[in-house]
Biotite code that builds the C-alpha atoms (Angstrom):
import biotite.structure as struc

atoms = struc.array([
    struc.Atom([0.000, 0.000, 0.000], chain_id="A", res_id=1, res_name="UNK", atom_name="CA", element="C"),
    struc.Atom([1.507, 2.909, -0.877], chain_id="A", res_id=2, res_name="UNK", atom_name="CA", element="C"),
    struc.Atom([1.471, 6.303, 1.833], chain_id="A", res_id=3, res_name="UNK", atom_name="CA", element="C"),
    struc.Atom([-0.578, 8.816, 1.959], chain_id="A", res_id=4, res_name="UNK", atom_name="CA", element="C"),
    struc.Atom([0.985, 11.966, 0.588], chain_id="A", res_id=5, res_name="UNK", atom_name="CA", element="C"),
    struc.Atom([1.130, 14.698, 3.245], chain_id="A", res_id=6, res_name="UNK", atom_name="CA", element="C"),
    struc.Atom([-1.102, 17.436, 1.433], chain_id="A", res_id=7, res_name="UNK", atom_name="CA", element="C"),
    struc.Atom([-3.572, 14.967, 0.797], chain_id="A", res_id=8, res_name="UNK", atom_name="CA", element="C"),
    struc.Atom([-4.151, 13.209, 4.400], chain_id="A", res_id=9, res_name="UNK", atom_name="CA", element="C"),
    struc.Atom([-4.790, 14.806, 7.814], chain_id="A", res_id=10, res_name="UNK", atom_name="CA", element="C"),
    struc.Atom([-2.289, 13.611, 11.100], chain_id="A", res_id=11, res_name="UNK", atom_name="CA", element="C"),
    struc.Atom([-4.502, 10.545, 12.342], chain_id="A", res_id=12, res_name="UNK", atom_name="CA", element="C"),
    struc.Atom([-4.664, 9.040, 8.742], chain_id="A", res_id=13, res_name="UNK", atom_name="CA", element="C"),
    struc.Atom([-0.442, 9.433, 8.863], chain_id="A", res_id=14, res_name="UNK", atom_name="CA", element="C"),
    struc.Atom([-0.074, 7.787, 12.160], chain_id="A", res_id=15, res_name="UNK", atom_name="CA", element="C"),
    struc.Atom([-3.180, 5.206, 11.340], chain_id="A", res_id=16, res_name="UNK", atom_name="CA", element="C"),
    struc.Atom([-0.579, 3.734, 8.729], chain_id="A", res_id=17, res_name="UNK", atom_name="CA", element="C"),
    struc.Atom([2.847, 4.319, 10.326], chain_id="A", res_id=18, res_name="UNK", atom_name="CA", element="C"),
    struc.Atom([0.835, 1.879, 12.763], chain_id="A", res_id=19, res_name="UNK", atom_name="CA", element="C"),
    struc.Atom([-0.422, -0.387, 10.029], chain_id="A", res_id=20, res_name="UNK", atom_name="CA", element="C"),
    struc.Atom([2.453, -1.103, 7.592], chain_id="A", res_id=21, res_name="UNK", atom_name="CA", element="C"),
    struc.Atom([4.689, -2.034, 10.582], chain_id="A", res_id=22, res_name="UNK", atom_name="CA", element="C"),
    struc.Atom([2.550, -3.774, 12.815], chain_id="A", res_id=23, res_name="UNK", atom_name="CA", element="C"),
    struc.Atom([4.000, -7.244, 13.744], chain_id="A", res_id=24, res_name="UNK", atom_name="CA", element="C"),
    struc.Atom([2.945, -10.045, 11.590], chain_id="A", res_id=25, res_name="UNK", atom_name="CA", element="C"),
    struc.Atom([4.432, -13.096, 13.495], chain_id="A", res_id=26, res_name="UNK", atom_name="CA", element="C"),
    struc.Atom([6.364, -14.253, 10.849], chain_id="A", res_id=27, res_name="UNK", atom_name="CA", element="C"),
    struc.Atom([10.116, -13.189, 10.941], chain_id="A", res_id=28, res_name="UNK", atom_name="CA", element="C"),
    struc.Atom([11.452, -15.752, 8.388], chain_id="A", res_id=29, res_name="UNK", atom_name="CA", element="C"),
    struc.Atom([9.413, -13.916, 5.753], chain_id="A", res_id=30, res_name="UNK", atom_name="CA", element="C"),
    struc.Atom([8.456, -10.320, 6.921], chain_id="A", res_id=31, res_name="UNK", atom_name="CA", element="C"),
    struc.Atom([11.992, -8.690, 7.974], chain_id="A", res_id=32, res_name="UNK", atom_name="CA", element="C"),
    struc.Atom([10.160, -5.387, 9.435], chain_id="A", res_id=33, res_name="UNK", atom_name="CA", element="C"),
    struc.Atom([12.010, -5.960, 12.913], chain_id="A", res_id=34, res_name="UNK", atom_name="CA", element="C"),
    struc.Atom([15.467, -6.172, 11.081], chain_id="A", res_id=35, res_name="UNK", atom_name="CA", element="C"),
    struc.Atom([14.684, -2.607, 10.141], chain_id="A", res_id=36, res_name="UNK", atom_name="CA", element="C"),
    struc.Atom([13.209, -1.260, 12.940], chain_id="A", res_id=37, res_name="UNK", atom_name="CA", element="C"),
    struc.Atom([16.158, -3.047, 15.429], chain_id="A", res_id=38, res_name="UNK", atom_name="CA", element="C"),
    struc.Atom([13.888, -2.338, 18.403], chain_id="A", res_id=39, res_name="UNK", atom_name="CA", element="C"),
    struc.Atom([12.842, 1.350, 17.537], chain_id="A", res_id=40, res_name="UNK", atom_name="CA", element="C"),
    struc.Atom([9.355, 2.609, 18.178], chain_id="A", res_id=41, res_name="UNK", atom_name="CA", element="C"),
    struc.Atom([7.829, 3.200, 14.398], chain_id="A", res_id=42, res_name="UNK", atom_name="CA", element="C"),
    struc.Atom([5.900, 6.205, 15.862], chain_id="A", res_id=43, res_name="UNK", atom_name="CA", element="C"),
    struc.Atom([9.262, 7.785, 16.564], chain_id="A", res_id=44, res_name="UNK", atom_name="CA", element="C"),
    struc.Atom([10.726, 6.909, 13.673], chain_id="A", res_id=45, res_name="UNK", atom_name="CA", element="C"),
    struc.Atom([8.316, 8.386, 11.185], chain_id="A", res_id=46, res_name="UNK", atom_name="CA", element="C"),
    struc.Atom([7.450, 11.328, 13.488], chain_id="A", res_id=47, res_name="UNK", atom_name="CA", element="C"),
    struc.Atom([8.450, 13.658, 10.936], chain_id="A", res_id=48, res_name="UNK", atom_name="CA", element="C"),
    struc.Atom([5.879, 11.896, 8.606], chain_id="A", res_id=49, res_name="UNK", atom_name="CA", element="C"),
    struc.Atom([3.228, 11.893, 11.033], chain_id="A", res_id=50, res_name="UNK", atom_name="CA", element="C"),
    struc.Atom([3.912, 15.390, 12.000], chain_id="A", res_id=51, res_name="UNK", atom_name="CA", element="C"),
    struc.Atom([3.757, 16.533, 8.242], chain_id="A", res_id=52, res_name="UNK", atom_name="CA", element="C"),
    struc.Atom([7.294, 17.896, 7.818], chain_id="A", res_id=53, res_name="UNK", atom_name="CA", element="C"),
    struc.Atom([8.897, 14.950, 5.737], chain_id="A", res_id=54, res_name="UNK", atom_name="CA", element="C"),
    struc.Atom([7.388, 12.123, 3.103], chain_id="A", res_id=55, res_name="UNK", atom_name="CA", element="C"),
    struc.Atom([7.142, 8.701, 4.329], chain_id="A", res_id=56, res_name="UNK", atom_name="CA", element="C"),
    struc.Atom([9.060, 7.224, 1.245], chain_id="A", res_id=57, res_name="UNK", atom_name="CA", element="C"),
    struc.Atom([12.206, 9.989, 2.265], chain_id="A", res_id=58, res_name="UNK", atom_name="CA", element="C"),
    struc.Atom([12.448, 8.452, 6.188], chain_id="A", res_id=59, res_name="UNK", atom_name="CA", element="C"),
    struc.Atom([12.080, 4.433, 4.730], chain_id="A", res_id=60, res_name="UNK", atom_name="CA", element="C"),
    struc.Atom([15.259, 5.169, 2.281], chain_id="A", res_id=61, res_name="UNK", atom_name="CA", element="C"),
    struc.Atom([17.001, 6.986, 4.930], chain_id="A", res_id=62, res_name="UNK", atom_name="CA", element="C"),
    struc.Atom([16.292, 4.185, 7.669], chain_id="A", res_id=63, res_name="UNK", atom_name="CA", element="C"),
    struc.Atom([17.217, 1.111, 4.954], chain_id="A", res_id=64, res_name="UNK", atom_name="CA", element="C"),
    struc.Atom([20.608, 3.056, 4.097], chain_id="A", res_id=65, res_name="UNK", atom_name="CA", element="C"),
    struc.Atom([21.296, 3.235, 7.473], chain_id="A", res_id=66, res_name="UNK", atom_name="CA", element="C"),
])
């Protein structure tokens, strides 16, 4: 699912799918989502996106270069 851009989608909707893409799915093998969070909060790591000051795609490709 791709993000909602931050002109078109209010703070709730953000933070609704900062919640929803990374959400746990029990399946490490195949999902990989705790490899890139390495214990961080998701919240705090999209903040910016939530907030409305940076695109979600711009935080993901910082985070994976990391």
């Amino acid at each position: 699912m791709k993000a909602p851009s931050i002109k078109d989608s209010t703070h709730d909707k953000r933070r609704e799918f900062v919640l929803n893409e990374w959400r746990c799915l029990l399946s490490c093998e195949m999902c990989g989502k705790c490899s890139i969070l390495r214990g961080r909060d998701e919240e705090r790591l999209y903040a910016d996106y939530i907030e409305g000051r940076r695109e979600y795609l711009e935080i993901t490709l910082e985070l994976r270069n990391n």
